[in-house]
N, C-alpha and C positions, 0 to 999 in steps of 0.2 A: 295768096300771100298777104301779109297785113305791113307791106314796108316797101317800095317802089326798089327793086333791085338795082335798076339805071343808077338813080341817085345816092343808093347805099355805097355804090361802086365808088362814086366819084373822090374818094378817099380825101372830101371836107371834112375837118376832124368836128367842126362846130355842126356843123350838119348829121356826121354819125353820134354823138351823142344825144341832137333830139330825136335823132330814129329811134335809138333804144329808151327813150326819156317816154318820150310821147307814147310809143307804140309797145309798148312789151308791158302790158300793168296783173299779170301771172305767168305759172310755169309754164301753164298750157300755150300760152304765146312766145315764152322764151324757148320751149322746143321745136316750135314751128317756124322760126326765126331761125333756130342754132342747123336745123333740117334744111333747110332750103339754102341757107349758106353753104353747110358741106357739098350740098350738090354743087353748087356753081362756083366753089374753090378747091376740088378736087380734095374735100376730105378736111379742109379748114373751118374749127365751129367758130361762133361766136370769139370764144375766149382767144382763140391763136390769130384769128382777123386782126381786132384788135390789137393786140401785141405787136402784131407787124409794124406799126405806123403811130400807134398814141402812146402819147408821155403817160408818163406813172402818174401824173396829176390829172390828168383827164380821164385817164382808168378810174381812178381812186373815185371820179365823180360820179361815172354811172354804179360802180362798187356800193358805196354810199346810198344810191337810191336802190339797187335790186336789191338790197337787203332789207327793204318792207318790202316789196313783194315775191322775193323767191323764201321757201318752205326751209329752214335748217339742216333737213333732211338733204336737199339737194346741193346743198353749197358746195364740196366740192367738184362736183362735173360742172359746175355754171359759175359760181365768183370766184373762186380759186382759179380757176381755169382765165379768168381773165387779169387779176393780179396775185399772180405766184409769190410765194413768200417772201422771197427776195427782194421784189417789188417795193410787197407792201412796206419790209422796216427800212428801205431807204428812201420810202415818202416817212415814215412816224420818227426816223430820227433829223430832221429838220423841224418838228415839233416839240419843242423843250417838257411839256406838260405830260403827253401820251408817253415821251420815250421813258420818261423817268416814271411812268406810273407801269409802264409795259415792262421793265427793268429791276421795279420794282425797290428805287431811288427814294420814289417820293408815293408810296402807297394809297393814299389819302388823297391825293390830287383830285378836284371834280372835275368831272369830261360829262361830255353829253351823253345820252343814249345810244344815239347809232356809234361814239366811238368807240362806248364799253365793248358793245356787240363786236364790232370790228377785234378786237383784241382780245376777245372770247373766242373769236371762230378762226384766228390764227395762232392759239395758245398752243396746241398737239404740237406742232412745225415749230413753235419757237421750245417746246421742250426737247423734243425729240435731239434738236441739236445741241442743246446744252447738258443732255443727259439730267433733265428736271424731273418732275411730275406734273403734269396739268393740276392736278389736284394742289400740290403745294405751292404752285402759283397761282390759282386759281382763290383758295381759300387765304392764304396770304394775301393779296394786291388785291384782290376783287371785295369780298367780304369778310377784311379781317374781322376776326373775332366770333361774329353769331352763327354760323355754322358749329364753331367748337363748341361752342356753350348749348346749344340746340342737338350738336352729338352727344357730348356727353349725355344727355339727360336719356338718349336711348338707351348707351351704355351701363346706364347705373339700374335704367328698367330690366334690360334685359339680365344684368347678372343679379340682381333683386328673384328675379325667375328661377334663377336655373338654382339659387341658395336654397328658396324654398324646394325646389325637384330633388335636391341631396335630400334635404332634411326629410322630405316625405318618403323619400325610395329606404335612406336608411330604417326612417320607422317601422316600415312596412317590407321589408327584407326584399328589393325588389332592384335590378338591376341599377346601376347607378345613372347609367346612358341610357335610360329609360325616360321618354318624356309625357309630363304631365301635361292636363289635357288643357291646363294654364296655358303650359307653355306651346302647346299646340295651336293653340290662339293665339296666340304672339307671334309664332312664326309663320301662320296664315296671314296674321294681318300684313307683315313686312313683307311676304309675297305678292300680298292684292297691291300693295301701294307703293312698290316701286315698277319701270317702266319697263316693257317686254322689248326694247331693244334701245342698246347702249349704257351706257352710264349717266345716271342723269347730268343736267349743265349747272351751272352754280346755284342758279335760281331753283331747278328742279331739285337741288339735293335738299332745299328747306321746306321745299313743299312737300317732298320725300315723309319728311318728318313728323311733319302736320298732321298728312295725312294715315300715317302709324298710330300716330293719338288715338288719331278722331276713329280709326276703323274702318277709313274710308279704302271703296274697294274702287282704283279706279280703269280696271281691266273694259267695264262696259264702252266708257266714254273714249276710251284707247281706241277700240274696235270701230267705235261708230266713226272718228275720226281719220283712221286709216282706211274703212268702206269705202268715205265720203270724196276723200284723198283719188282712191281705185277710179270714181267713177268718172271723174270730172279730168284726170290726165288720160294723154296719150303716148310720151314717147314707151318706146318697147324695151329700153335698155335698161329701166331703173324700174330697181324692183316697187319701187312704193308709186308707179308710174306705169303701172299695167292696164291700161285703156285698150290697147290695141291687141291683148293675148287676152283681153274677154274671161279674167279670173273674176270666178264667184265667188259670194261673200263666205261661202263654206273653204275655198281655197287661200281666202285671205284670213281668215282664222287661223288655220293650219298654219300660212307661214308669220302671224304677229306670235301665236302663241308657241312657236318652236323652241324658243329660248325656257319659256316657263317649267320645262323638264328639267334643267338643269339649274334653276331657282330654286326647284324643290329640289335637288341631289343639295346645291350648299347648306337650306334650311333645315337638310335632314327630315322632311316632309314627301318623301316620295316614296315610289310601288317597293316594297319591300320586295320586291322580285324585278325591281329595274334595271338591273345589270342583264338581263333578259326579254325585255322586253319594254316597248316604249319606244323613242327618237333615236336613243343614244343606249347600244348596247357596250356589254365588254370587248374591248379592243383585242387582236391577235396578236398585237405589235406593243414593245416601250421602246421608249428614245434610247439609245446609246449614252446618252446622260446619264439616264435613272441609276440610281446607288438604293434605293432601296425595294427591297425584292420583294416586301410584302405589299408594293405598289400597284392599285389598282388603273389603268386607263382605260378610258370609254372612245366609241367612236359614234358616225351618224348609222342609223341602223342601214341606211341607204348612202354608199358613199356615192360624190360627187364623179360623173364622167366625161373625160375630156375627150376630144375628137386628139388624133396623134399631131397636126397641124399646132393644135390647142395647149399642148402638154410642152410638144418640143419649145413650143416660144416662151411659157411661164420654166421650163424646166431650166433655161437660156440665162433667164430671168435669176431665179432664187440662184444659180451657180456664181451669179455678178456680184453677190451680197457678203459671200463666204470670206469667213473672218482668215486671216493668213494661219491662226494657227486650227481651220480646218471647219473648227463649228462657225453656226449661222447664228448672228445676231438676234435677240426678239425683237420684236416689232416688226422684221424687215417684212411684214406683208403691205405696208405700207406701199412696197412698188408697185403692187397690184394697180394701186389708186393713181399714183403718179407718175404712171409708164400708161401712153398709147399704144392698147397692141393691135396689131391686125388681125390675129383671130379670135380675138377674146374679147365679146361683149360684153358691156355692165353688167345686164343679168348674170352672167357667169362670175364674174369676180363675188355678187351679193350670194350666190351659193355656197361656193367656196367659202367664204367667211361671218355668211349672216347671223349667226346665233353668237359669234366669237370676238368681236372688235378686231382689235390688235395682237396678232398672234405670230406665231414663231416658223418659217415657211425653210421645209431643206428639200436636201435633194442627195441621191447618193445610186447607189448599183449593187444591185444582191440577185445572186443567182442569175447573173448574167442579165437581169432588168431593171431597166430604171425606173425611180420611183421620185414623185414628190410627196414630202412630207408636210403634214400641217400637225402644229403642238402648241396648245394652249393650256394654263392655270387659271381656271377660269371662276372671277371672284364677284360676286353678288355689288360687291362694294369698291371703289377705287382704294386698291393695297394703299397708299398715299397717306390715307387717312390715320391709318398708323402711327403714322412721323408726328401728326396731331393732338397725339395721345384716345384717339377713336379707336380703338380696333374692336370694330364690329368683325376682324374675320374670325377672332377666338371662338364667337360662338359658330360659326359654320365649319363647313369641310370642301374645301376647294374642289371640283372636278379635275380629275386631270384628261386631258383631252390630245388621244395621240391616233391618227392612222396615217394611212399611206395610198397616194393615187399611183395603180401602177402603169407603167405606157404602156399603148394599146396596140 
């Protein structure tokens, strides 16, 4: 143990903040901490200890410091977990500065560092409730203005492309959806230089851009980072935290570059035979939405499987979400994250969703069995950017992403 349990116990709130102050300076020590808690409070990590007994002000302060040293990647199982959203905007509305720069008041406001960050890694939960986009809060309040001027300039590239691909397909009597080997480069490079999992963060989407210019491919330095990530964690429940299931560098390929398949469906860059073959075949199933019938959906070529324990509790799950008039909200996979279940480990939830973000989770009964659904439109670039006047999705072609886990 690296923290006297005795003393952790004594519920000193000044004394539990320098345990985690002094004693936790990585992840590899925030899991080893959050482990040896649950054991000795029956299932209680870190974050719910906590909560039991500390002010939102004294959360906020160890908040504050793990966020140099926990990974972005992990923030929801470990800072969230310790100030839930709730939390956090009724400690930032007692701060005239934050609230009106969070709100979006007074945009321009200067805050420190760690508070941008803080209000970056609560922006999902503060849109999702106000029915926002992170993106157009994000590129609003955060950096107005130089993303747009830095998008456009992609977009005047790439339709400068696709001008000259008419003009030469027509001289040359040559299919019009035929791409040049110009523009084959261009959509290789916007492959290489955006990130093999999520959406980039405000800062990544300029670096996004950069490195589109420059040609930079930064898939290598992706790989060596999440390797390095592999070898130095232990908890077992988080996928970028696989220390203890001893995955090789050959299986951590496979699961960074999973998403890359469907990078290349939106760039129009992949196996002319990928509906057959690859990650992501053609799907048996469309949603009961779909209105158009010459719509194509794909699935994983391998779909995920749940133990019946596993399914019945998520199946439990997506039925909580169901809108009155029947359909399932999008996003609502979001519960996955913010629902403790008991038979469903992180790994399992990063299965179920890892190539996808935010995605659209039903549930229903055919043929006498039941089945959960997962269905995503699944976009290279935050739709959002749109509203911007960026619409990089003109030049791609969304996946549509639909199958069905059936109980077991």
């Amino acid at each position: 143990m690296i923290y006297d349990s005795k003393s952790f116990f004594n519920d000193d709130e000044v004394l539990i903040k320098n345990v985690i102050v002094k004693n936790i300076k990585n992840i590899k020590q925030y899991g080893d901490v959050n482990t040896e808690l649950q054991k000795l409070t029956s299932g209680r990590g870190i974050g719910m200890y906590l909560q039991s007994f500390l002010n939102n002000v004294d959360r906020m302060e160890i908040v504050t410091y793990l966020l140099g040293v926990i990974p972005k990647e992990q923030w929801n199982w470990t800072i969230k977990k310790i100030m839930p959203y709730e939390d956090f905007t009724n400690i930032i509305k007692k701060n005239p500065s934050l609230w009106d720069k969070w709100t979006g008041k007074s945009p321009n406001t200067p805050i420190s560092k760690s508070d941008l960050i803080l209000l970056q890694m609560y922006a999902p939960e503060y849109n999702a409730k106000y029915k926002m986009s992170f993106w157009d809060n994000a590129i609003d309040i955060f950096l107005p203005g130089t993303p747009i001027k830095d998008g456009y300039s992609i977009i005047n590239k790439f339709s400068d492309i696709v001008k000259r691909r008419i003009e030469y397909n027509k001289k040359n009597n040559l299919p019009m959806d035929k791409f040049t080997k110009e523009e084959i480069n261009y959509r290789t490079r916007i492959l290489n230089a955006t990130p093999s999992h999520g959406y980039p963060s405000m800062w990544g989407f300029l670096e996004v851009i950069k490195n589109i210019k420059s040609g930079k491919n930064i898939r290598p330095d992706e790989l060596t980072k999440y390797k390095n990530f592999n070898k130095r964690s232990t908890n077992p429940d988080v996928i970028w935290q696989p220390g203890r299931l001893n995955r090789t560098d050959q299986e951590m390929e496979q699961l960074l570059w999973g998403r890359d398949e469907l990078k290349k469906m939106w760039l129009g860059i992949d196996d002319p035979d990928g509906l057959n073959v690859g990650n992501y075949v053609k799907s048996e199933f469309k949603p009961s939405s779909s209105k158009d019938p010459k719509a194509i959906y794909i699935r994983p070529k391998v779909i995920p499987k749940l133990t019946k324990p596993q399914f019945d509790e998520l199946y439990a799950m997506v039925l909580s979400t169901k809108n009155p008039d029947g359909t399932f909200p999008g996003g609502n996979s979001s519960i996955m994250w913010d629902h403790d279940f008991k038979t469903i480990q992180h790994s399992t939830k990063d299965i179920l969703g890892r190539d996808l973000g935010n995605f659209k989770l039903g549930a229903g009964i055919e043929n006498g069995k039941k089945y959960i659904s997962i269905y995503d439109e699944w976009d290279l670039f935050p739709p959002a950017l749109k509203d911007k006047g960026i619409n990089i999705q003109e030049f791609g072609t969304t996946p549509l992403i639909y199958y069905r886990i059936v109980q077991p």
